[in-house]
C-alpha angles and dihedrals in degrees: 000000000000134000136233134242130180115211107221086258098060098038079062087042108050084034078071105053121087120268091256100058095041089061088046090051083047096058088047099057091039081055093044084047091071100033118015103176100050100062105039133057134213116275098231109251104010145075086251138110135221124227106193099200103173106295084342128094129196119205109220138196115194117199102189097185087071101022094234122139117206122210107211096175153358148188139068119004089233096061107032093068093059 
């Protein structure tokens, strides 16, 4: 199983969702945990992953060799994109 790891940018960013949403983005991860390929899909163009959690998105980057993912963003997927 891997773990999870928050950059600094996404711990601000998930403290200010609601409640609601920040238990949602939780059972994802705790999903993605277990099995990290089935739930997530490529970012075009990059090394990243996409999270889709609801309305909300989490960029992900995925380092097998130690089996961490690493939660770059998170929030709305209107403005994570940006």
């Amino acid at each position: 199983m891997y773990s999870v790891e928050f950059s600094e940018t996404a711990n601000r960013q998930f403290d200010k969702l609601e409640k609601g949403i920040q238990l949602r983005v939780v059972n994802v991860l705790e999903r993605i945990k277990i099995r990290p390929y089935h739930f997530i899909k490529r970012k075009e163009g990059t090394n990243y992953f996409i999270a889709r959690i609801g309305e909300h998105r989490a960029i992900l980057s995925i380092d097998d060799a130690r089996k961490i993912i690493f939660v770059l963003e998170v929030g709305h997927r209107k403005k994570v994109y940006d």
